[in-house]
N, C-alpha and C positions, 0 to 999 in steps of 0.2 A: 501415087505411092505404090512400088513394088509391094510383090509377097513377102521378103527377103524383108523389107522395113518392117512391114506391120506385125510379124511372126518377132522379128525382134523387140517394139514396144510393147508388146502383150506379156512377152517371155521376163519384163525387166520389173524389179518392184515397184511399188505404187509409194511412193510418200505423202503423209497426209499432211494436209495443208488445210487450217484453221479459217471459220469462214465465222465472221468477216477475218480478214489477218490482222494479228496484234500489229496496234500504232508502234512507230516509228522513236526509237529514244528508249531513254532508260525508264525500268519499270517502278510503279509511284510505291510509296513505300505502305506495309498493309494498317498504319496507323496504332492504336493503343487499342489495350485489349476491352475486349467488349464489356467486364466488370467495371476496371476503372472509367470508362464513358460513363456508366449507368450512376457513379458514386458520386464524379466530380459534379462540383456546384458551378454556377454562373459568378461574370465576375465581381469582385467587391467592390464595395461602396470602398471611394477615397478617405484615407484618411482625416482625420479632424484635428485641429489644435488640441482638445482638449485629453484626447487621445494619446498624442504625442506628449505631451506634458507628463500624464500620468505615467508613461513608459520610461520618460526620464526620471523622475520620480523612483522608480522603482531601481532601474539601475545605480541613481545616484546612494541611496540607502543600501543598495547591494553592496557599493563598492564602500560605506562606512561602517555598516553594523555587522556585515559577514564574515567579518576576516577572525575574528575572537574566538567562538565555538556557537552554538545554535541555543536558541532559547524564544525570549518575546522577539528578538528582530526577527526571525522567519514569519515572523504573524503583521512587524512595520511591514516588512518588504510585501507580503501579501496583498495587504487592502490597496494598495496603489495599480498591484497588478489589477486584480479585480476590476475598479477602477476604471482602466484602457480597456479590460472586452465589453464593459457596459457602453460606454460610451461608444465604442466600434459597432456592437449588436444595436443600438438604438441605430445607429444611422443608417444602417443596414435595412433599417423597417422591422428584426424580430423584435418578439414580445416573450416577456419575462414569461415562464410557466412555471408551475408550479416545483415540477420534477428540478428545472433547473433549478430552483431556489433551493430544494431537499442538498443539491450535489455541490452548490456553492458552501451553503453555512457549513455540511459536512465537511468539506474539506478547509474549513478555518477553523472549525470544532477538533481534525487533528491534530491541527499544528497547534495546540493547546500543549500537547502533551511533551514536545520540546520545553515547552516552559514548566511544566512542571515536574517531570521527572529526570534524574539524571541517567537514567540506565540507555546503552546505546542501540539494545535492538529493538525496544519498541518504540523508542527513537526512530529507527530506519522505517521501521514497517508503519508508522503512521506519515510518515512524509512520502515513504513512496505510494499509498493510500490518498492522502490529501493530493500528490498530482494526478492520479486516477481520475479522482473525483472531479478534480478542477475539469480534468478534460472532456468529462462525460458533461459538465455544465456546461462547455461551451457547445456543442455537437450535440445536445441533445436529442440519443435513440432510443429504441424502445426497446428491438427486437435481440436474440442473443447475437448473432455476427456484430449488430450495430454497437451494444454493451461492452462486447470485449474488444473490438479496434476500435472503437470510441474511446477506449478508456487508456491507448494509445495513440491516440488521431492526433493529440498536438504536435508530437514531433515532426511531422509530414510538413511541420507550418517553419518550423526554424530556421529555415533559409529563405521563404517565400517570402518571411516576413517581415524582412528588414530593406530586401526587394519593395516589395508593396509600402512600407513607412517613406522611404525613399522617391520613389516615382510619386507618391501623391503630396510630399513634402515640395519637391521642384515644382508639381502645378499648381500647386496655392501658392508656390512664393510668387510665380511668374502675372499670377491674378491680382496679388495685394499684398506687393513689397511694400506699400505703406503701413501695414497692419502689423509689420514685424520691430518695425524701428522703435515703435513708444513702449510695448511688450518687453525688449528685451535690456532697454533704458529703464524700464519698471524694472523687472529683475535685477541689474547689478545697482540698481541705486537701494531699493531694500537690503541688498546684500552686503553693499557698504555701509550704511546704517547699521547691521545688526553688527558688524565685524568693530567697528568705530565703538559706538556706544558701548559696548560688552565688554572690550579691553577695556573702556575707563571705570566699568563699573566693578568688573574684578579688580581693577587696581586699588579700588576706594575701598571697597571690601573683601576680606578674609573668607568670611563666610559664603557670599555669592562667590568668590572666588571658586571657594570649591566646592558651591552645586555645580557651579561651570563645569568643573573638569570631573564631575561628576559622571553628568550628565552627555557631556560631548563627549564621542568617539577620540582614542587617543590616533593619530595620524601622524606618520612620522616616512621620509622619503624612502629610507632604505624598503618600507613595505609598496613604494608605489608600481613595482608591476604587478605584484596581486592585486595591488588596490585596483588597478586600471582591468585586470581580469575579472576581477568579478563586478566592473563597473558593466562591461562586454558581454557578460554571461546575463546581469539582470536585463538588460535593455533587448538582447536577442529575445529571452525568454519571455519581457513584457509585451513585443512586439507580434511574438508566434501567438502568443494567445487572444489577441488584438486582434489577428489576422484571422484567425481561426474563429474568432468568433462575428465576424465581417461575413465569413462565406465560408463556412466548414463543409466537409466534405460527407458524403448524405449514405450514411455506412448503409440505414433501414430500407436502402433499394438493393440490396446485394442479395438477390434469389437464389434460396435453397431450397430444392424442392424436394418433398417430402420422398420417403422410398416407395415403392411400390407392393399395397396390403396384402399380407398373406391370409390364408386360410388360416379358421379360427383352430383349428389341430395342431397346425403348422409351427403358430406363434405360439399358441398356450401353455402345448404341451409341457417346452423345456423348461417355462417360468413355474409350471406345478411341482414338477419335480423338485427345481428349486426352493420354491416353499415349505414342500414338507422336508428339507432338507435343513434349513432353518427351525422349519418346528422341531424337530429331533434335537438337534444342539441347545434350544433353548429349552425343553422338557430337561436334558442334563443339567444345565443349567440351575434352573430350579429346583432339580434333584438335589444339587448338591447345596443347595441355600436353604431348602429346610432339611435336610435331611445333616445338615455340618461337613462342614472342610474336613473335618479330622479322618473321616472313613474313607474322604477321597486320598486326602495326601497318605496315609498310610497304606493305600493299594498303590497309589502309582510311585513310593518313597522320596515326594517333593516336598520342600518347603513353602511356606506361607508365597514366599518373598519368590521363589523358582517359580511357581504356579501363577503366583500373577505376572512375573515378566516372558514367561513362557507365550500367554494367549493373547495380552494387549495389545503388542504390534501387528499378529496376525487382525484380529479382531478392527484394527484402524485402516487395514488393507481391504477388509472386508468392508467395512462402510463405503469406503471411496469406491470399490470395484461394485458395488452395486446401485449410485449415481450411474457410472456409466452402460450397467447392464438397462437403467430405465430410460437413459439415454435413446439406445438403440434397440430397446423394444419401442418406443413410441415414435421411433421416425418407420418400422416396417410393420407397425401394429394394424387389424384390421378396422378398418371404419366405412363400412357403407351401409350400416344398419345400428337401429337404437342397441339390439341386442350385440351387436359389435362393441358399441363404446361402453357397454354395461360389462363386458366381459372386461376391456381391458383395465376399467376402474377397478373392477373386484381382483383382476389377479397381481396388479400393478399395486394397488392399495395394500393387498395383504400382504405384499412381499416390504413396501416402506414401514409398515406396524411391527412386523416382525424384525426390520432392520433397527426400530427404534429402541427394540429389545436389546439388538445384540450392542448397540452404543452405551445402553447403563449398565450389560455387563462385563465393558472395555473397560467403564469408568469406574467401577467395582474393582475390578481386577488393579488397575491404577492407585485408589485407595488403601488396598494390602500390601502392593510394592511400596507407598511412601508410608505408610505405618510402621513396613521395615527396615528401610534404608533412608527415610526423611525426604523432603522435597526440592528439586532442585529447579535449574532454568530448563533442563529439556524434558524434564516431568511435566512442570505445568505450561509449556508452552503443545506438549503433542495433547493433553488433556482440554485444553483450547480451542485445538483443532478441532476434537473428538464430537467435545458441545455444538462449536459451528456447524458442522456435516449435519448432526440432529437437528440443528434448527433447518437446514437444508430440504432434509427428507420430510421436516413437518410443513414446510412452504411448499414443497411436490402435491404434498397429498392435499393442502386448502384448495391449492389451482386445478385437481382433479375435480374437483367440487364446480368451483366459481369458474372456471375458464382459466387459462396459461398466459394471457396476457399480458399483466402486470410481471408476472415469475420473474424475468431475467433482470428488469431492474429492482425488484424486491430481492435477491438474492445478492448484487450487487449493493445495495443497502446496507441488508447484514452483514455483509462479510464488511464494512467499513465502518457500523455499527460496532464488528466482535475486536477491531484493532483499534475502535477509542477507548472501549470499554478496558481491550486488555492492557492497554499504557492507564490510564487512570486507575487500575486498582492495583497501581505498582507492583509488578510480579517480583521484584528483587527484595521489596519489603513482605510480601508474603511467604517467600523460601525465608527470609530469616526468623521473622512472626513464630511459621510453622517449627523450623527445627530449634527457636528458642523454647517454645512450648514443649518439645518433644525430648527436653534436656531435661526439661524442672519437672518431667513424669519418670524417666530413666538417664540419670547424671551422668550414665557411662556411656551414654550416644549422643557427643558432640561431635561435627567433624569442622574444627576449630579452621584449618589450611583451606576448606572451598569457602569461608568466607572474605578470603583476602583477595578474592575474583568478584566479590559484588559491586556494587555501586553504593553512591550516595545515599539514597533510598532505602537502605537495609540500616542507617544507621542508629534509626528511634527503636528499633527491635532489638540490636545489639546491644544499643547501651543497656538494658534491664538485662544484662547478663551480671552474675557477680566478678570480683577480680581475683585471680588475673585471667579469667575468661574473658572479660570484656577487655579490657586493654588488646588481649591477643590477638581477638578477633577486628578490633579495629585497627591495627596499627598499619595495614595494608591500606586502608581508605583513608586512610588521617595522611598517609603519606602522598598521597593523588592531591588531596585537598589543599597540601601547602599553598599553593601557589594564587594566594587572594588578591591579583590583577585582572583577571578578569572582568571585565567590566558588565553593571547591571542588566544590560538586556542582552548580554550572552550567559547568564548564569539561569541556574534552575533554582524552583523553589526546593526544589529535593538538595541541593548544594546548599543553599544557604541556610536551612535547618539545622543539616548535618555539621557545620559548621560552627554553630551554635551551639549544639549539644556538647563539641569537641571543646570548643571555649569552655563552655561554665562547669565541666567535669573532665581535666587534663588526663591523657592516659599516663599510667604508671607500667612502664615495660620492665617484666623482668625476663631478660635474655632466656635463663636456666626453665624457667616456669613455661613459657613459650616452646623449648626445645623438644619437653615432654610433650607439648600439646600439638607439636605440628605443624607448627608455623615459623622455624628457624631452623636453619641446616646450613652447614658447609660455609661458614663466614662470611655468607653472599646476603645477606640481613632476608627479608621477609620477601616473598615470592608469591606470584599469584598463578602458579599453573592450576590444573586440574586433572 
């Protein structure tokens, strides 16, 4: 090799070149992320006849008692579901635990509250509650990641799951196609039986006649693609949670790891501050409760009713934002000494005692406003909330004590605890309770128009009104209620009271009387805005 070569290879760049060299072909692909490995479960145990039976079951009730309005058939269609994840979890090898028991009854304990009340938001918020719960039974977790995507983990299933009903349906038939023929020769011959015998027994009689029609769903073609929809809808949904409870997916390995301790200066300091920052507002507080409202509202020239709507909603912002301040002092709190975790109890503790203060005097301040303007649905529903956070903050401070363990499904508890509780003490019959009570102390504070916005449920309150207050104020709900087709396991008991009450004491409308009171305008008859 010349000079001339070698002065040229030296002078030319170097390209690097990978040792060993990447193989040959396209590159593999870098798979699923390293949480979802850690979450997903092994696969499930096959399907079971008895399983599938029950998921029929459920769709077939889906697709007769659903279509009316909601009541006791959300509680038929339930137990079937239930049903299919028992049957799935047994075969699967889990064992019944106790937690799961607490999450099951709970959420058949809300779907109570369709049936007995007619109002539609705590209506919603107990069913969207009982599927929570349903889902935290099947998935049974402990920890908070696992609690709150637990209490969403069914829906991950609703496509897997009629997959997996399906593949394990074709290998048992392909095992013992004999086992299907006498099963489903059982089935149509009982069903010809009941259909045969039951036409000649209404025909013979008047009476069974019409428990019959009673009691049977009315079914008629023109509804057959709803019917077939929500036939679709029960059977997906009996199958996801079948599935899910076969082999759910395992939230309580999802690592979150703690932040990294600070110094006790570091972290203290800013939560002292913030407690004698509390202490001061609550010292005012007090001030002004023995000392009487009259010397405050007279300095600052507010009313009873200004002064309480003035601080409440702050004061509710205030609760929730100081969850999240003990949130994230206890993920970057010090702990590598006893005197560490004694510090963060003591500054953490005082800071929930003195939160507990400012919650009875939101709920104070709440008391003056409905004292002054009467009580309505977004009164006692944010006073609701107000209670819950308190019950919150008093389960922070036990598990400061006992260990944090239990906390995320004890907090999950309560809050599905504070939504049976608040559909069972019917809040529509409470606002009307209260501003009936609030008439017969001061005559000239009715407001006759927001009762033609309530439900069923206000109606045993209303009627103890005299006339024509009472006529006025029901003739808005009397006019919902015409319509007595509804059939028995889509009514509420709050409807058919009301109902009753309206029978055995007819209203007597008078248009003029009405017009003064607020609930007739512009020849559009009675209205129910707000």
């Amino acid at each position: 090799m010349s000079y001339r070569e070698q002065h040229s290879r030296a002078t030319q760049p170097q390209r690097y070149q990978p040792w060993p060299p990447p193989p040959a072909g396209p590159r593999p692909s870098p798979g699923p992320p390293k949480w979802l490995t850690a979450v997903r479960p092994g696969p499930p145990a096959g399907i079971r006849p008895a399983t599938f039976v029950a998921a029929l079951a459920t769709a077939l009730l889906s697709a007769l008692l659903l279509g009316e309005g909601l009541g006791l058939n959300l509680l038929f269609v339930a137990v079937p579901t239930a049903l299919a994840a028992h049957f799935a979890a047994r075969a699967a090898g889990r064992r019944l635990r106790p937690w799961t028991l607490v999450w099951a009854v709970g959420g058949l304990a809300l779907l109570a509250v369709p049936a007995l009340r007619d109002a539609g938001w705590p209506t919603f918020l107990a069913c969207m509650s009982a599927q929570a719960l349903r889902s935290l039974a099947l998935h049974g977790n402990r920890t908070w990641a696992g609690v709150l995507a637990g209490s969403l983990g069914i829906f991950g299933s609703l496509a897997s799951g009629p997959a997996w009903a399906w593949r394990g349906m074709r290998e048992r038939a392909e095992v013992s196609r004999g086992r299907w023929a006498p099963m489903v020769r059982t089935v149509l011959v009982a069903a010809v039986l009941l259909i045969v015998f039951g036409a000649l027994f209404a025909s013979a009689d008047a009476a069974f006649a019409g428990l019959l029609g009673g009691l049977a769903p009315d079914v008629s073609v023109a509804d057959s693609p709803w019917r077939i929809f929500l036939f679709a809808l029960g059977l997906v949904g009996a199958l996801a949670a079948a599935r899910t409870a076969a082999a759910p997916l395992r939230w309580d390995r999802l690592e979150i790891r703690p932040g990294r301790g600070r110094g006790r200066a570091e972290w203290a300091l800013p939560l002292v501050v913030l407690n004698l920052l509390f202490a001061a507002f609550i010292a005012v507080q007090l001030a002004v409760l023995f000392g009487g409202y009259r010397k405050v509202l007279s300095e600052t020239g507010l009313t009873y009713a200004q002064y309480a709507r003035q601080g409440f909603w702050q004061l509710l912002w205030v609760t929730l934002l100081v969850l999240l301040v003990v949130a994230v002092a206890l993920r970057w709190a010090p702990r590598g000494t006893d005197r560490d975790r004694v510090l963060v109890r003591s500054v953490l503790g005082t800071l929930c005692v003195l939160t507990l203060v400012v919650v009875a005097s939101a709920l104070r301040r709440m008391d003056l406003y409905v004292d002054a303007y009467g009580l309505t649905r977004l009164r006692i529903s944010v006073a609701a909330v107000e209670l819950w956070l308190g019950l919150v903050i008093v389960l922070i401070m036990v598990a400061g004590v006992l260990g944090a363990r239990w906390l995320p499904r004890a907090v999950a508890a309560s809050a599905a605890a504070a939504v049976l509780a608040f559909g069972l003490v019917s809040p529509d019959g409470l606002v009307a309770e209260q501003n009936v009570a609030r008439y017969k102390d001061t005559p000239e504070k009715l407001d006759v128009h927001y009762f033609q916005d309530l439900s069923a449920d206000a109606v045993p309150a209303l009627d103890t009104l005299p006339e024509p207050q009472r006529s006025c104020a029901l003739v808005g709900i009397a006019e919902r209620l015409d319509d007595k087709n509804e059939p028995w396991y889509a009514t509420s008991l709050g409807v058919a009271r009301a109902r009753e009450i309206i029978e055995e004491r007819p209203l007597d409308v008078d248009e003029a009387e009405c017009r003064k009171l607020g609930t007739y305008g512009d020849g559009r008859g009675f209205y129910s805005e707000y």
